[in-house]
PABAVO-743197 format. One line per 8 residues: their letters; for each residue x, y, z of C-alpha. Coordinates in steps of 0.2 Angstrom, whole numbers. Example, Ala and Ser with C-alpha at 12.3 -4.5 7.8 and 13.67 -1.06 7.14 Angstrom:
# PABAVO-743197
AS = 62,-22,39  68,-5,36 .
# end
This chain:
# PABAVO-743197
XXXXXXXX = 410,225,-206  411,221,-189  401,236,-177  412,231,-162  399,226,-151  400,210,-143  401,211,-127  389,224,-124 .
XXXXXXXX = 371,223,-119  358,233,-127  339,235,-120  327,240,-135  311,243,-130  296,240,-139  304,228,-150  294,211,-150 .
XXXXXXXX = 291,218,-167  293,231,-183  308,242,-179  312,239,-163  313,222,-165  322,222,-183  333,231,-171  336,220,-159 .
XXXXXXXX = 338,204,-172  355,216,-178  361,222,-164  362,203,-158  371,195,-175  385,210,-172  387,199,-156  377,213,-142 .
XXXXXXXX = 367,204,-130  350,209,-132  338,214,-118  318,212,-128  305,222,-120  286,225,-123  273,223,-111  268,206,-118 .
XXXXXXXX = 277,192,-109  275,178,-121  279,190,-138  295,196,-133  298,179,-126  295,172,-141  308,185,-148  321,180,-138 .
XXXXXXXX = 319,164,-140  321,165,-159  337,175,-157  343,162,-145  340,151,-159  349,160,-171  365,158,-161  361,176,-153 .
XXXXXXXX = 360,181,-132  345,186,-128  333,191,-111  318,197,-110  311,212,-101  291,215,-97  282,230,-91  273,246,-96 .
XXXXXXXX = 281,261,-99  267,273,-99  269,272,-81  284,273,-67  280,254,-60  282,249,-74  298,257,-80  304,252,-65 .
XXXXXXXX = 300,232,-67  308,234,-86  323,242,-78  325,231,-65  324,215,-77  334,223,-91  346,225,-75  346,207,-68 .
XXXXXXXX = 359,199,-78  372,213,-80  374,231,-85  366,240,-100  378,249,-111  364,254,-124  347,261,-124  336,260,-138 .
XXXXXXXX = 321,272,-134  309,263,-148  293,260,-138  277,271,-143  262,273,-154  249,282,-160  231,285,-168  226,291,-184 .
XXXXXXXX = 215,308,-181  212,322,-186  215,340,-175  196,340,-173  195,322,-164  214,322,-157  206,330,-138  217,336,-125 .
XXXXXXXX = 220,319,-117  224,312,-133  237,323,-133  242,320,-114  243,302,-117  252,302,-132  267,314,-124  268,302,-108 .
XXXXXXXX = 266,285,-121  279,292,-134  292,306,-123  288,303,-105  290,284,-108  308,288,-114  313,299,-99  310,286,-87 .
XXXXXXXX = 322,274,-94  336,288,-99  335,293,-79  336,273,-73  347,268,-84  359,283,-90  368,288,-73  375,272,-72 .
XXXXXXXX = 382,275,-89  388,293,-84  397,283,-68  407,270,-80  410,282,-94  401,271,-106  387,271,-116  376,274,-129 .
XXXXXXXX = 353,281,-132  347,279,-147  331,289,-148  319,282,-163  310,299,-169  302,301,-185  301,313,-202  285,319,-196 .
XXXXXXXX = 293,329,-183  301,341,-196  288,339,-209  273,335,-200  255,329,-208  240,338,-205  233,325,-197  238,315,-180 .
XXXXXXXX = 246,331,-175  246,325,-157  259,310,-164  270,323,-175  273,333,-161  276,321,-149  290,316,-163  299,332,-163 .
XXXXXXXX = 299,332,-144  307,315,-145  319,321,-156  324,341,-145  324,328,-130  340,317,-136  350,332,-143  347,339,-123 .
XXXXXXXX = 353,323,-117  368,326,-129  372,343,-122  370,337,-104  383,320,-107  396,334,-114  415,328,-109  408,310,-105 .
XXXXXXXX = 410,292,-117  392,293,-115  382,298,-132  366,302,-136  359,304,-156  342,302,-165  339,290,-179  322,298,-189 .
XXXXXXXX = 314,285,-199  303,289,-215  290,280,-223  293,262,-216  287,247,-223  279,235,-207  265,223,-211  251,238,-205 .
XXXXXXXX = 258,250,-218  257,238,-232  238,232,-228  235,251,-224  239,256,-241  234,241,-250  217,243,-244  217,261,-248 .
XXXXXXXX = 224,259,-266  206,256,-277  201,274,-268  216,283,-274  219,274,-292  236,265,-288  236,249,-294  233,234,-290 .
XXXXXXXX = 250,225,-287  262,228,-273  273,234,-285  262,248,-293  253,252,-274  267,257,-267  276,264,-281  263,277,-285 .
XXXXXXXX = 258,278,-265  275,284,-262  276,299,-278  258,305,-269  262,302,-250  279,303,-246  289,307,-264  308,302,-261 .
XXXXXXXX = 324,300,-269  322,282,-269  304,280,-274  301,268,-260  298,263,-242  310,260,-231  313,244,-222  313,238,-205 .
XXXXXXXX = 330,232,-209  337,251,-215  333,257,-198  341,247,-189  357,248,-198  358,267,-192  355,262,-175  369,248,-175 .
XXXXXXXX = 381,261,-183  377,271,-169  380,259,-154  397,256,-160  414,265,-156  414,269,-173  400,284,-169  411,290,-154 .
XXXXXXXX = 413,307,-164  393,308,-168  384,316,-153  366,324,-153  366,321,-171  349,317,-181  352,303,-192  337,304,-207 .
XXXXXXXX = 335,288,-214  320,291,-226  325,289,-245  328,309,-246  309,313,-241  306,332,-246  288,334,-240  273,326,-235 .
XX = 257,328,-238  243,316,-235 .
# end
């Protein structure tokens, strides 16, 4: 199926690897030229550079989001070679603790990391959108904005305001050709997951191939519809399906792509 995308050019940011950059690698074979950012020159270099290879277009873009300076630099590189049709807000992260160890400025770091970060490139990057009546924001949230852990609650609610920022979007870009939808991963399978678990596994009795790990990780962590975890992959087929003109219709629209996730509990 061809997504109807070549031609357009698409920043992703935080995507010199996992999702943002399983992204990136999709949105560029369905013919989007492909703006890398992370704050790492030689990574998302060396991202672009493989995409390039690939028979893929590819630039790169460098700077920190946590602050305006550097949202500024990444907008103004993402900028230099053309216009931006498609924003995919990706960049963030977070730390495993508890409510006891997550302080105050865990929390304030973590909103500016993971929301604020994403408002800085909406308002570089959107109004130009509005002016051409074009354009698409993808806004990577997460389950654990609607069924949140009990721990890293600074991370699940920085999630949910993610995802109540990209309907808001939606309601302000009414009567325009520009969208704005949500795409909320489950359980994802990235290298860190997989060593995560595996090393975890003789604790919690759940085998001791892959195969058993994360088939019994998944019935006690995050019990699914598919009995899995998602791939990088997976995710960014939602996004793809959403930069195209084939999600015109779609707007402030949460797409769950988590193998039918029911509850969490950790």
């Amino acid at each position: 199926m061809d997504l109807q995308l070549a031609g357009r050019r698409a920043l992703i940011t935080g995507s010199t690897s996992g999702l943002g950059e399983a992204t990136a690698r999709l949105l560029a074979a369905e013919g989007a030229e492909v703006v890398i950012h992370g704050r790492n020159a030689q990574r998302a270099q060396a991202v672009a550079d493989s995409i390039i290879e690939d028979g893929g277009k590819a630039a790169v873009a460098v700077g920190d989001l946590g602050t305006d300076a550097g949202a500024d630099l990444t907008a103004e590189q993402a900028l230099a070679d053309g216009v931006v049709d498609i924003l995919v807000n990706n960049a963030g992260g977070y730390e495993h603790l508890s409510w006891g160890d997550a302080t105050p400025d865990v929390w304030l770091h973590t909103y500016n990391v993971n929301v604020v970060s994403g408002v800085r490139m909406i308002q570089r990057l959107v109004p130009a959108m509005r002016e051409r009546d074009y354009g698409r924001v993808v806004t990577i949230g997460g389950g654990l904005g609607m069924q949140p852990f009990d721990s890293h609650p600074h991370y699940n609610a920085s999630l949910a305001a993610r995802h109540n920022l990209g309907v808001s979007l939606a309601r302000d870009l009414a009567g325009t050709r520009v969208t704005s939808n949500i795409v909320a991963p489950g359980a994802i399978l990235v290298p860190a997951v997989q060593d995560f678990l595996t090393a975890l596994a003789p604790e919690r009795g759940w085998g001791q191939t892959w195969e058993e790990i994360e088939y019994n990780s998944v019935r006690e962590i995050v019990p699914n519809d598919r009995v899995r975890y998602g791939r990088p992959e997976e995710i960014a087929g939602a996004v793809a399906y959403l930069c195209g003109p084939y999600a015109e219709y779609i707007s402030g629209a949460t797409i769950r792509v988590d193998g039918g996730t029911v509850r969490s509990a950790f």
